[in-house]
CHARMM internal coordinates of N, CA and C (Angstrom, degrees):
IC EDIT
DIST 1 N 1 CA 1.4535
DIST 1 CA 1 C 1.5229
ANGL 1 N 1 CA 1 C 107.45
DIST 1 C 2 N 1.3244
ANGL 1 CA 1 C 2 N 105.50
DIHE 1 N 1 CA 1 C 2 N 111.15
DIST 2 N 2 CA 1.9428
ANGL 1 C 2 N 2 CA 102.84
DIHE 1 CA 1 C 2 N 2 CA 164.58
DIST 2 CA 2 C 1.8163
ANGL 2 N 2 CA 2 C 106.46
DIHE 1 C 2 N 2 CA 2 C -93.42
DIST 2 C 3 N 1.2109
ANGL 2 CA 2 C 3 N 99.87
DIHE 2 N 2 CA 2 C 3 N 162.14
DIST 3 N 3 CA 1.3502
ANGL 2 C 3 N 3 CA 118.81
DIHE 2 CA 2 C 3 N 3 CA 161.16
DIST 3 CA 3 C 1.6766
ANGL 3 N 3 CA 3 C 101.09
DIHE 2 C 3 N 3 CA 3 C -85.16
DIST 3 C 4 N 1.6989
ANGL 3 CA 3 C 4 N 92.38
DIHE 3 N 3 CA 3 C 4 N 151.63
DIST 4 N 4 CA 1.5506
ANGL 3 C 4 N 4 CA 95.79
DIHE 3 CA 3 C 4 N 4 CA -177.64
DIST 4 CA 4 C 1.6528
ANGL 4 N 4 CA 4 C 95.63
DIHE 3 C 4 N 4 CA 4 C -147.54
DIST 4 C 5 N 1.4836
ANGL 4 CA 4 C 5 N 116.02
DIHE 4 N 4 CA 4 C 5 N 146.79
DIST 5 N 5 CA 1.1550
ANGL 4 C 5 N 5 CA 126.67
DIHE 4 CA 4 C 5 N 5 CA 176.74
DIST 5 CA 5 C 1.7347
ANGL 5 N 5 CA 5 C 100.94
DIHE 4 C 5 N 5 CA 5 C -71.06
DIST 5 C 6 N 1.4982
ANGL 5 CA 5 C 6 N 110.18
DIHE 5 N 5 CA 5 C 6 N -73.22
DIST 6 N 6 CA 1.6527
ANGL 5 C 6 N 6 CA 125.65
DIHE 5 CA 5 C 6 N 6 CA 171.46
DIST 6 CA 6 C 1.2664
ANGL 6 N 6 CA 6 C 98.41
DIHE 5 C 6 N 6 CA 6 C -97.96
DIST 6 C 7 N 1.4954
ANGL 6 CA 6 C 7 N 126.29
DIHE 6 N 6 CA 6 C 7 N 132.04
DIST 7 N 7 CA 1.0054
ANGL 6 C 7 N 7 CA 152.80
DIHE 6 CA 6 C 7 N 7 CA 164.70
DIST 7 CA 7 C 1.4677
ANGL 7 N 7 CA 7 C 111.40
DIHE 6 C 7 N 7 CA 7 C -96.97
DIST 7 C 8 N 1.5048
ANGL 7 CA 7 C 8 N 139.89
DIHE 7 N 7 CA 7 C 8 N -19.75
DIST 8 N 8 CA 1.1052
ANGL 7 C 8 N 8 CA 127.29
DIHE 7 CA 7 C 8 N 8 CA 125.99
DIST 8 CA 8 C 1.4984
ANGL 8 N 8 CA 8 C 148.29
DIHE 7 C 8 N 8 CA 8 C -41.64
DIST 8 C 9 N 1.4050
ANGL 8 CA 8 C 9 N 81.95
DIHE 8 N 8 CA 8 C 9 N -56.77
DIST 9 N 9 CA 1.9031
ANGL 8 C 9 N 9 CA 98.70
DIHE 8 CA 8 C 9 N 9 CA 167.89
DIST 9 CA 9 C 2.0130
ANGL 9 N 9 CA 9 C 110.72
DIHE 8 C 9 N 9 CA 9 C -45.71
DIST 9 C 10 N 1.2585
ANGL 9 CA 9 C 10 N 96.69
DIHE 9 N 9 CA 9 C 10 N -67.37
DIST 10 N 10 CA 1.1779
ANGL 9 C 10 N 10 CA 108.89
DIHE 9 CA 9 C 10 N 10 CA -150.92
DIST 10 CA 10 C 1.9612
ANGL 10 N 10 CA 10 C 85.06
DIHE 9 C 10 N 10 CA 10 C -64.94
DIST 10 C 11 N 1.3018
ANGL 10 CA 10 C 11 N 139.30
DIHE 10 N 10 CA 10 C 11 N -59.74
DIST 11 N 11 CA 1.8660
ANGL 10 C 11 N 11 CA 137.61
DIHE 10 CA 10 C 11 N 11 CA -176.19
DIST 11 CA 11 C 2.0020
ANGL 11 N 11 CA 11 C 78.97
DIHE 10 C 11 N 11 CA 11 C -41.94
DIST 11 C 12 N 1.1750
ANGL 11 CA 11 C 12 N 128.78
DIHE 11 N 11 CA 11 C 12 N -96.22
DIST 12 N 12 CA 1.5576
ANGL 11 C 12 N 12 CA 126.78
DIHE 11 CA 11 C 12 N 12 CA -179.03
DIST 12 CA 12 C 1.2478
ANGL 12 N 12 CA 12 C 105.18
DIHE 11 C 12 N 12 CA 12 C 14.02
DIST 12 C 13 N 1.9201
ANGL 12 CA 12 C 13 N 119.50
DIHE 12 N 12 CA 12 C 13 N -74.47
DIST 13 N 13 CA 1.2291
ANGL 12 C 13 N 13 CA 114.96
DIHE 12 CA 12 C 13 N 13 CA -153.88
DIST 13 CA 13 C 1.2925
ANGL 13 N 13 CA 13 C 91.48
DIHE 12 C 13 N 13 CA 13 C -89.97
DIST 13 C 14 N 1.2035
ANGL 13 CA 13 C 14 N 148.36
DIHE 13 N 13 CA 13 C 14 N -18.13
DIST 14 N 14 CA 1.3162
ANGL 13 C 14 N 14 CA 134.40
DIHE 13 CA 13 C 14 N 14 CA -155.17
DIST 14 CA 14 C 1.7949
ANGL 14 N 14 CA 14 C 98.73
DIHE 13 C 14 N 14 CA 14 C -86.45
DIST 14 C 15 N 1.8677
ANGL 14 CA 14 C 15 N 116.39
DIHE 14 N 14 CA 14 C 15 N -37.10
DIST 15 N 15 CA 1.3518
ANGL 14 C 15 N 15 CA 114.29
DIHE 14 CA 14 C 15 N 15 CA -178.10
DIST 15 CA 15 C 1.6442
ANGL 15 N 15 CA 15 C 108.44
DIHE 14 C 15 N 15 CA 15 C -66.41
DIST 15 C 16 N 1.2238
ANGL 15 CA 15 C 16 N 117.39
DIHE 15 N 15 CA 15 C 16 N -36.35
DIST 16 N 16 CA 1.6625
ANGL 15 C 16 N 16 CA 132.57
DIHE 15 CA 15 C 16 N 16 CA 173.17
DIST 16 CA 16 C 1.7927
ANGL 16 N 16 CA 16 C 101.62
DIHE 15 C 16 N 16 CA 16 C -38.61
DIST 16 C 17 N 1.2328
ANGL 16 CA 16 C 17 N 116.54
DIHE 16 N 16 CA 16 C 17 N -22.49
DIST 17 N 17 CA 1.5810
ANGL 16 C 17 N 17 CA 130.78
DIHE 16 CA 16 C 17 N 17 CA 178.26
DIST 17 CA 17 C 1.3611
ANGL 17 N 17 CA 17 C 120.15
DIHE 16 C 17 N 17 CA 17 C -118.95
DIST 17 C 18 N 0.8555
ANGL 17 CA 17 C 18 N 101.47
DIHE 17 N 17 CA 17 C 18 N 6.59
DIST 18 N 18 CA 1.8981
ANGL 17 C 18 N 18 CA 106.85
DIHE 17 CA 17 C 18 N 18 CA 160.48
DIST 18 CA 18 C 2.0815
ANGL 18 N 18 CA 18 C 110.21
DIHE 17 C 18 N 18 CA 18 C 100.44
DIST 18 C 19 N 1.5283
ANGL 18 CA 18 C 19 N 99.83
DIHE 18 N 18 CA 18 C 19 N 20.42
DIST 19 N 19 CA 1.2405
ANGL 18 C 19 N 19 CA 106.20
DIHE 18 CA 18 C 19 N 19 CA -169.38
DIST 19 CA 19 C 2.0400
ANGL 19 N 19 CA 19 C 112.82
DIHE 18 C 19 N 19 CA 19 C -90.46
DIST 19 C 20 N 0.8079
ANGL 19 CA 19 C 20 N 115.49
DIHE 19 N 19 CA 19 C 20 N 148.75
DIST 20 N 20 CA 1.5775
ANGL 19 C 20 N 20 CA 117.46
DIHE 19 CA 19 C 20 N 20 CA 177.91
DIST 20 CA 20 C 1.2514
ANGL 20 N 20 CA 20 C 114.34
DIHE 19 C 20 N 20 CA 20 C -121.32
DIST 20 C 21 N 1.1313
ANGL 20 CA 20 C 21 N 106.24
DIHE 20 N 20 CA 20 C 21 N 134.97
DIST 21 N 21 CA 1.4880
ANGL 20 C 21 N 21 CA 121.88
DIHE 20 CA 20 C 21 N 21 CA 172.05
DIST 21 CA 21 C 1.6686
ANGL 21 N 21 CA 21 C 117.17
DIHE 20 C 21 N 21 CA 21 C -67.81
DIST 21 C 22 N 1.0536
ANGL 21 CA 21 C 22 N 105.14
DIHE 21 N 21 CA 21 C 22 N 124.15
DIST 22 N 22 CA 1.9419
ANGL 21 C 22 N 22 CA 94.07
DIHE 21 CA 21 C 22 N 22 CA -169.62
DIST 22 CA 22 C 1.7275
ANGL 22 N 22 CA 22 C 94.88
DIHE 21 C 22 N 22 CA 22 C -126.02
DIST 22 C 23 N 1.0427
ANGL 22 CA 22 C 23 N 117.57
DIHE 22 N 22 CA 22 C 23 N -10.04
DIST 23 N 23 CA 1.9347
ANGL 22 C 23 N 23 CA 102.88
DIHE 22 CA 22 C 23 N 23 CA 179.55
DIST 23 CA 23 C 1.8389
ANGL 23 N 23 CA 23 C 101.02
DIHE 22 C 23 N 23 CA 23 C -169.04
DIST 23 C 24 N 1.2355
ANGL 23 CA 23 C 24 N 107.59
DIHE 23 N 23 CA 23 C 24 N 150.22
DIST 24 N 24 CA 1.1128
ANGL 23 C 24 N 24 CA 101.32
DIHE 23 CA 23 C 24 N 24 CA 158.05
DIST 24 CA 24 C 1.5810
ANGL 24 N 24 CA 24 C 116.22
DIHE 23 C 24 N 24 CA 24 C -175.96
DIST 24 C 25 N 1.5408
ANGL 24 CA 24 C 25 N 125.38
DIHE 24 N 24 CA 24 C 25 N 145.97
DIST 25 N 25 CA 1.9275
ANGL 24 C 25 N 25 CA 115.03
DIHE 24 CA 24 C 25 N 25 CA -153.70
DIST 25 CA 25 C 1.7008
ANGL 25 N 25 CA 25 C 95.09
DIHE 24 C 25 N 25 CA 25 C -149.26
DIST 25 C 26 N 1.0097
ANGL 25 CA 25 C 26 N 92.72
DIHE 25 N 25 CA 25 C 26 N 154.52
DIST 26 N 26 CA 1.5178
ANGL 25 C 26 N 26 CA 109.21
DIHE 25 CA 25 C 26 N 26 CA 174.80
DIST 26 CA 26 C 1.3116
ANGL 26 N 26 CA 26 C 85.98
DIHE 25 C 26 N 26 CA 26 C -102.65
DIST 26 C 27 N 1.6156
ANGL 26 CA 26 C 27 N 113.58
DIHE 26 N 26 CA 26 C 27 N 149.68
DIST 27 N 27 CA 1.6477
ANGL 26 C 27 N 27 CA 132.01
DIHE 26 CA 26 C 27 N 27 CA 155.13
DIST 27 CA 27 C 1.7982
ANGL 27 N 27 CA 27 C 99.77
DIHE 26 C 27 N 27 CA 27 C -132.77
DIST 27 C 28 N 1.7542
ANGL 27 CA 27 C 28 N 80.94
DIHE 27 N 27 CA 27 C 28 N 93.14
DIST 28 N 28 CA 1.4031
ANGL 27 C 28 N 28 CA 87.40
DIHE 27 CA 27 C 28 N 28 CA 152.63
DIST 28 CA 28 C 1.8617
ANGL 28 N 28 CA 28 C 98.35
DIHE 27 C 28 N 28 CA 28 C 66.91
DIST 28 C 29 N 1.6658
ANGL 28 CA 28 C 29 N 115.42
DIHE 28 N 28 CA 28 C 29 N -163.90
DIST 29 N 29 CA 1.2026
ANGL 28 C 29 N 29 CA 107.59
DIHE 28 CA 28 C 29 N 29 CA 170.87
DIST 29 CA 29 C 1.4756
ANGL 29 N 29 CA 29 C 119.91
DIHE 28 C 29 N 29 CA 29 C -91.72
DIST 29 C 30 N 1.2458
ANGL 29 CA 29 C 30 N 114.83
DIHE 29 N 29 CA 29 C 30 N -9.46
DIST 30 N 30 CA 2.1755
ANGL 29 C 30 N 30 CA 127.19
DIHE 29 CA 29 C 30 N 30 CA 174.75
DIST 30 CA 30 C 1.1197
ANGL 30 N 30 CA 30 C 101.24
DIHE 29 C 30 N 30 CA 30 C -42.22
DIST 30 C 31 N 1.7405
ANGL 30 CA 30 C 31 N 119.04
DIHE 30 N 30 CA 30 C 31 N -71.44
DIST 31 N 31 CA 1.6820
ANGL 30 C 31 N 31 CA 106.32
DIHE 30 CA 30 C 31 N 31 CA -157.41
DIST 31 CA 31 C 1.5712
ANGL 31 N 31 CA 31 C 93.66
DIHE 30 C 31 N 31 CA 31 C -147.73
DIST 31 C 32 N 1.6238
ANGL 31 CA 31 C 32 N 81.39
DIHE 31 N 31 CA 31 C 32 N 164.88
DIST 32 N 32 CA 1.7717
ANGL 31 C 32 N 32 CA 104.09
DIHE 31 CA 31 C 32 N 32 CA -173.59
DIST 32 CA 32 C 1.5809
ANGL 32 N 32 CA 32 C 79.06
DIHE 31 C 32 N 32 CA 32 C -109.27
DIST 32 C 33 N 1.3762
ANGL 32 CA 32 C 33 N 125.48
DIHE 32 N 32 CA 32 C 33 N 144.48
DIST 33 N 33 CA 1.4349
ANGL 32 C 33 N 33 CA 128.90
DIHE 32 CA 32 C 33 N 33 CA 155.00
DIST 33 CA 33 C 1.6861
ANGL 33 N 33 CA 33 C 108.15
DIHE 32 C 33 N 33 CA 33 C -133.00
DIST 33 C 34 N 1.8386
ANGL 33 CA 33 C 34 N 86.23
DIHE 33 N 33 CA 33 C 34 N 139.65
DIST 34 N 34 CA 1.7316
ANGL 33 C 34 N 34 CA 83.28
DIHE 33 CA 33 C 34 N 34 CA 178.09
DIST 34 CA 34 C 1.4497
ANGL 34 N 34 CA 34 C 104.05
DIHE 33 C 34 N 34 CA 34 C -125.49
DIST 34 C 35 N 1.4848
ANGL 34 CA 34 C 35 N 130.68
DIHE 34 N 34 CA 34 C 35 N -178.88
DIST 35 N 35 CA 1.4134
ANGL 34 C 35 N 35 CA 125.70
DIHE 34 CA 34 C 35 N 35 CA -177.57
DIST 35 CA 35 C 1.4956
ANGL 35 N 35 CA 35 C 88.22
DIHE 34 C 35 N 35 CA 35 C -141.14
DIST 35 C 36 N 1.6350
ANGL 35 CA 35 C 36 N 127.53
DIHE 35 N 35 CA 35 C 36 N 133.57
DIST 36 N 36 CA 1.6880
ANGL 35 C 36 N 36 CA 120.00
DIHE 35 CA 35 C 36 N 36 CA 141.30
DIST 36 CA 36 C 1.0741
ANGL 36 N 36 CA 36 C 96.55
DIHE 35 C 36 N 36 CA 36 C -127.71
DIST 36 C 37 N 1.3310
ANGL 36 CA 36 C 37 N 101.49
DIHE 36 N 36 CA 36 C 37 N -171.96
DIST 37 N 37 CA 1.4704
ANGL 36 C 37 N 37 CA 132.95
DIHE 36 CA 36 C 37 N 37 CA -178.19
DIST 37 CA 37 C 1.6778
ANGL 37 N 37 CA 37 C 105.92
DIHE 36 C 37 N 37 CA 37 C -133.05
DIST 37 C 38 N 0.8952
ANGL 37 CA 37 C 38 N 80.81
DIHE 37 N 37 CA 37 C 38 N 159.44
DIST 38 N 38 CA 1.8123
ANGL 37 C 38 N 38 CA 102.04
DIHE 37 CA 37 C 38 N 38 CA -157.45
DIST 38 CA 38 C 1.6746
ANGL 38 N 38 CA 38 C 99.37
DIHE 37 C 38 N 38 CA 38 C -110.31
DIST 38 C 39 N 1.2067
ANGL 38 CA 38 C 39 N 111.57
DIHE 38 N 38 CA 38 C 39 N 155.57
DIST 39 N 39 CA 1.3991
ANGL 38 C 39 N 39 CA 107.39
DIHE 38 CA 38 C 39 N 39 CA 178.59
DIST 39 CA 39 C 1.4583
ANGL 39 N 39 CA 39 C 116.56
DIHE 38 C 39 N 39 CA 39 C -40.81
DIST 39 C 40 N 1.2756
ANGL 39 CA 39 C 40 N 113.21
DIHE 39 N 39 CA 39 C 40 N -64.56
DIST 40 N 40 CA 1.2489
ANGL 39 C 40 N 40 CA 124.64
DIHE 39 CA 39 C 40 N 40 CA -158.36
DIST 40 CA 40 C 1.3859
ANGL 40 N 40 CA 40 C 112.91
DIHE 39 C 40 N 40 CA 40 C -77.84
DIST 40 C 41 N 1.6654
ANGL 40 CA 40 C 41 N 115.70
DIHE 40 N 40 CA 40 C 41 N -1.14
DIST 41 N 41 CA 1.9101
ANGL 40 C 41 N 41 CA 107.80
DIHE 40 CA 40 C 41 N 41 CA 162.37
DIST 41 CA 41 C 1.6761
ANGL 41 N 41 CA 41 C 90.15
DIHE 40 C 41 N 41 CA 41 C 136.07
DIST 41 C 42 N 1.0970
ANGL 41 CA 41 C 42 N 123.17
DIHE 41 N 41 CA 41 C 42 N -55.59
DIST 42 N 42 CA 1.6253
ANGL 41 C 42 N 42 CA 140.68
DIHE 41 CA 41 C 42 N 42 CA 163.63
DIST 42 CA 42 C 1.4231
ANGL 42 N 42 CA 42 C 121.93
DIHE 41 C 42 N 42 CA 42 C 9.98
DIST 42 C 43 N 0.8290
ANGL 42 CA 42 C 43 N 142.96
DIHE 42 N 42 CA 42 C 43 N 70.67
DIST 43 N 43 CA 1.7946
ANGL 42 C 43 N 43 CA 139.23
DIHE 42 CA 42 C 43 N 43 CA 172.19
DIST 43 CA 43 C 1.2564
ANGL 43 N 43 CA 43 C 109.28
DIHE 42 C 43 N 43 CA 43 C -63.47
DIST 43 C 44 N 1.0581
ANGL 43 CA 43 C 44 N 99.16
DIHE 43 N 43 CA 43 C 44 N 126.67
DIST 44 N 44 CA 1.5521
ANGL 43 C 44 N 44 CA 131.42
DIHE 43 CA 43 C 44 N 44 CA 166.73
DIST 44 CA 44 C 1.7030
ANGL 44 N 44 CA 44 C 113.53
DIHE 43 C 44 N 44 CA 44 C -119.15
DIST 44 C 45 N 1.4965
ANGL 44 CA 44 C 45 N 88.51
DIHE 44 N 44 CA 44 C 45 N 124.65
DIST 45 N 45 CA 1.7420
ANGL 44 C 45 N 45 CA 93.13
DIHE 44 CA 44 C 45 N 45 CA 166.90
DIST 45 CA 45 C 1.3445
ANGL 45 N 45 CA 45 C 99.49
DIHE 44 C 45 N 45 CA 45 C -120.07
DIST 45 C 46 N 1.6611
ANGL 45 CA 45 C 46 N 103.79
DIHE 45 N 45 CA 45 C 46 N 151.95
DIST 46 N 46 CA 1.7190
ANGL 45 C 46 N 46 CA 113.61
DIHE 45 CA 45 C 46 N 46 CA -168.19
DIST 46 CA 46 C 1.9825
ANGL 46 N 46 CA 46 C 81.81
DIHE 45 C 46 N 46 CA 46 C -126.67
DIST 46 C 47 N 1.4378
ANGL 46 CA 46 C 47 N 115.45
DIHE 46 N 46 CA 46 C 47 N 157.64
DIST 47 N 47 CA 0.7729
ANGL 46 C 47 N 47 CA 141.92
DIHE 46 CA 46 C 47 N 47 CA 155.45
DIST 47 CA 47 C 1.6710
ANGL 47 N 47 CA 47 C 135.06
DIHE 46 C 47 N 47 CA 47 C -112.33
DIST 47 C 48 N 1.3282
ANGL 47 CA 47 C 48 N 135.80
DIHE 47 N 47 CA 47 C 48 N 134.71
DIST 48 N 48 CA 1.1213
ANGL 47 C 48 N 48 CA 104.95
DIHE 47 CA 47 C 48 N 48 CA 164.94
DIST 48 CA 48 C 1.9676
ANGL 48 N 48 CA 48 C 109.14
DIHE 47 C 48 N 48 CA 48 C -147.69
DIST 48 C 49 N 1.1145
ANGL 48 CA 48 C 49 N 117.46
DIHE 48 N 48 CA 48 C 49 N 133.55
DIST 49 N 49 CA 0.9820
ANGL 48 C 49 N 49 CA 104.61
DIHE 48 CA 48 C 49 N 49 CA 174.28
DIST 49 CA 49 C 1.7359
ANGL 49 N 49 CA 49 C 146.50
DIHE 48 C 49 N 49 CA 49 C -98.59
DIST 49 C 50 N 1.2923
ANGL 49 CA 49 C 50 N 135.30
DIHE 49 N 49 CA 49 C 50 N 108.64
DIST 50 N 50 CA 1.0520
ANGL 49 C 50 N 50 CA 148.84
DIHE 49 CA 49 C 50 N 50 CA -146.44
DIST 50 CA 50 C 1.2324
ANGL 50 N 50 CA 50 C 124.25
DIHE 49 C 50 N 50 CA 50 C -68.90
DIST 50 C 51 N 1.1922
ANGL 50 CA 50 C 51 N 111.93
DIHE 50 N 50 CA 50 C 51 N -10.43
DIST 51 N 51 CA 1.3082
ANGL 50 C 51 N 51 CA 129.13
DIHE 50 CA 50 C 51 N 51 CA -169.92
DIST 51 CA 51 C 1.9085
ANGL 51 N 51 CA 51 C 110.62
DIHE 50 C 51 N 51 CA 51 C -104.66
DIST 51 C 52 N 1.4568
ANGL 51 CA 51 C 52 N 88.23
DIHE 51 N 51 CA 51 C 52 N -13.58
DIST 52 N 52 CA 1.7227
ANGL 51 C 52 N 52 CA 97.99
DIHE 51 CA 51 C 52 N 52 CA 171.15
DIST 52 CA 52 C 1.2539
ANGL 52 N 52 CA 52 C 120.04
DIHE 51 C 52 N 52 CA 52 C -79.59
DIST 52 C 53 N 1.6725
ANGL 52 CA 52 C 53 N 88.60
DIHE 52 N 52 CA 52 C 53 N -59.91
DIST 53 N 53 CA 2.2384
ANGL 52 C 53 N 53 CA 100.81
DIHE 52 CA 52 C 53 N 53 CA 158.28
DIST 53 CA 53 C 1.1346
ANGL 53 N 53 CA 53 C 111.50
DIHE 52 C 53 N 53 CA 53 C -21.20
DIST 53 C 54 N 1.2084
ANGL 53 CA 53 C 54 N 109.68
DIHE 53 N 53 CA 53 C 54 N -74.78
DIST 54 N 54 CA 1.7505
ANGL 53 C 54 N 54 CA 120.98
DIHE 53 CA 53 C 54 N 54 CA -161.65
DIST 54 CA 54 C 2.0004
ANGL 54 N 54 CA 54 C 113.14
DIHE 53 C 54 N 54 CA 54 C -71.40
DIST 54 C 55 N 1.2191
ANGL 54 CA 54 C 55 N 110.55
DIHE 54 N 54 CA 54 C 55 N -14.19
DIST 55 N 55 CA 1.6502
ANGL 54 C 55 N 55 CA 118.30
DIHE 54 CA 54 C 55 N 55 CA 171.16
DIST 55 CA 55 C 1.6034
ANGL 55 N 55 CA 55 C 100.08
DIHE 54 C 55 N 55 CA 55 C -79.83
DIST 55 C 56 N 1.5669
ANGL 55 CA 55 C 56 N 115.49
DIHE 55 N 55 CA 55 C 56 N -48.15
DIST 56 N 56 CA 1.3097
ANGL 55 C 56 N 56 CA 123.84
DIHE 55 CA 55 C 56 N 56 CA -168.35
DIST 56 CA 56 C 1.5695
ANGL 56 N 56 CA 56 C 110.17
DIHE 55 C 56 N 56 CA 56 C -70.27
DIST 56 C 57 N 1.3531
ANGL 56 CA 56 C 57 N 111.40
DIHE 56 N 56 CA 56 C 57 N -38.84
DIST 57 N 57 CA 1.4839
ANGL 56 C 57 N 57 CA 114.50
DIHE 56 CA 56 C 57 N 57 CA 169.92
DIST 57 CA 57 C 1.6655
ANGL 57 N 57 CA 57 C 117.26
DIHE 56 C 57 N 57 CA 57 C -65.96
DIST 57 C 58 N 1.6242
ANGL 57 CA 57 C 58 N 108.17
DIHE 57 N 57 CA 57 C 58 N -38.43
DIST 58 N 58 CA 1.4298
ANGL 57 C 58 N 58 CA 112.36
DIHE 57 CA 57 C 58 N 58 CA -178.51
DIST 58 CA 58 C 1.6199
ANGL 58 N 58 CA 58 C 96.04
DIHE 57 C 58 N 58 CA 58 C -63.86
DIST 58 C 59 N 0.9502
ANGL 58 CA 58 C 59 N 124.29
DIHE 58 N 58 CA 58 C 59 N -30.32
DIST 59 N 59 CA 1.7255
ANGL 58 C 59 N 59 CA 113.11
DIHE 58 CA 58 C 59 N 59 CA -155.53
DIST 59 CA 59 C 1.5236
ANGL 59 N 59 CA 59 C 104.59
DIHE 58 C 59 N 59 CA 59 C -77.21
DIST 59 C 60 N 1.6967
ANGL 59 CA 59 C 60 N 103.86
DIHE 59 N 59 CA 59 C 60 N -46.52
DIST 60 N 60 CA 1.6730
ANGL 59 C 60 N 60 CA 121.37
DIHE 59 CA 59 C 60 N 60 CA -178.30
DIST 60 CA 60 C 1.1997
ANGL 60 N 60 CA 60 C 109.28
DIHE 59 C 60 N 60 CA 60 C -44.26
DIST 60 C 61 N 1.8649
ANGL 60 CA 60 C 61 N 103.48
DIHE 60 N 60 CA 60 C 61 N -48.11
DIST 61 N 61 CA 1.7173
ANGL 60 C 61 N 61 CA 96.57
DIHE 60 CA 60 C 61 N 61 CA -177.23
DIST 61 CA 61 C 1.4895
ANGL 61 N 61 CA 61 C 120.28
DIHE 60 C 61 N 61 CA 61 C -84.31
DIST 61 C 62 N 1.1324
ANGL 61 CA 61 C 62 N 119.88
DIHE 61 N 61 CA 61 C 62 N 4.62
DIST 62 N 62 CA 1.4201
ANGL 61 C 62 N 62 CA 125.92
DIHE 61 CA 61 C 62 N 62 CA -176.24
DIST 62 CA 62 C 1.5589
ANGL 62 N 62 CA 62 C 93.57
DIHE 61 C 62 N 62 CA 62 C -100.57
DIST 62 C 63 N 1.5581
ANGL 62 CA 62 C 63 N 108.81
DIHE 62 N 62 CA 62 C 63 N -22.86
DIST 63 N 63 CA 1.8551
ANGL 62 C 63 N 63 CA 90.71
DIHE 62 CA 62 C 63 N 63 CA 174.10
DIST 63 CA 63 C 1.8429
ANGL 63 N 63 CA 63 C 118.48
DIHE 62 C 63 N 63 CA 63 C -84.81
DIST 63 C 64 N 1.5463
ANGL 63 CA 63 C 64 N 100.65
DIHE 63 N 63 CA 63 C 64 N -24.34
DIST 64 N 64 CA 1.2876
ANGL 63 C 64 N 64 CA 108.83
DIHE 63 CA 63 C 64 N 64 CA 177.17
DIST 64 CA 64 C 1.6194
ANGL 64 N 64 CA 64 C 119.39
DIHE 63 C 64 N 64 CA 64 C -71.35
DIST 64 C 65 N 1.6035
ANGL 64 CA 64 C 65 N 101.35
DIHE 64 N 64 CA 64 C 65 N -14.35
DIST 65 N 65 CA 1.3209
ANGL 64 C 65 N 65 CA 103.55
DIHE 64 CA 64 C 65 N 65 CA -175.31
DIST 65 CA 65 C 1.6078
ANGL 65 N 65 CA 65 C 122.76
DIHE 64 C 65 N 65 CA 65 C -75.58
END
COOR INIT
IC SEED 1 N 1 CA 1 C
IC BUILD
């Protein structure tokens, strides 16, 4: 399992390489979880959490402000 900032982004580049998406669930607002597979048979689970985005975005705009 990795942590992932975009969990879109990162399945994107990974299918761009021959990867498939095989599962993926929201729990609640904590975590986005995704599962592929990799060419060669390989599972990968990505994580990402949403609630960091949105602290990290609140902070940016409170610094730009």
């Amino acid at each position: 399992m990795f942590a992932v900032d975009n969990i879109d982004a990162v399945v994107a580049r990974m299918r761009a390489h021959g990867a498939k998406l095989i599962g993926e669930t929201q729990y609640k607002d904590a975590y986005r979880l995704a599962h592929i597979r990799g060419r060669d048979g390989i599972i990968v689970g990505l994580a990402e959490d949403p609630s960091r985005a949105r602290s990290e975005l609140s902070s940016l705009h409170r610094a730009r402000v």
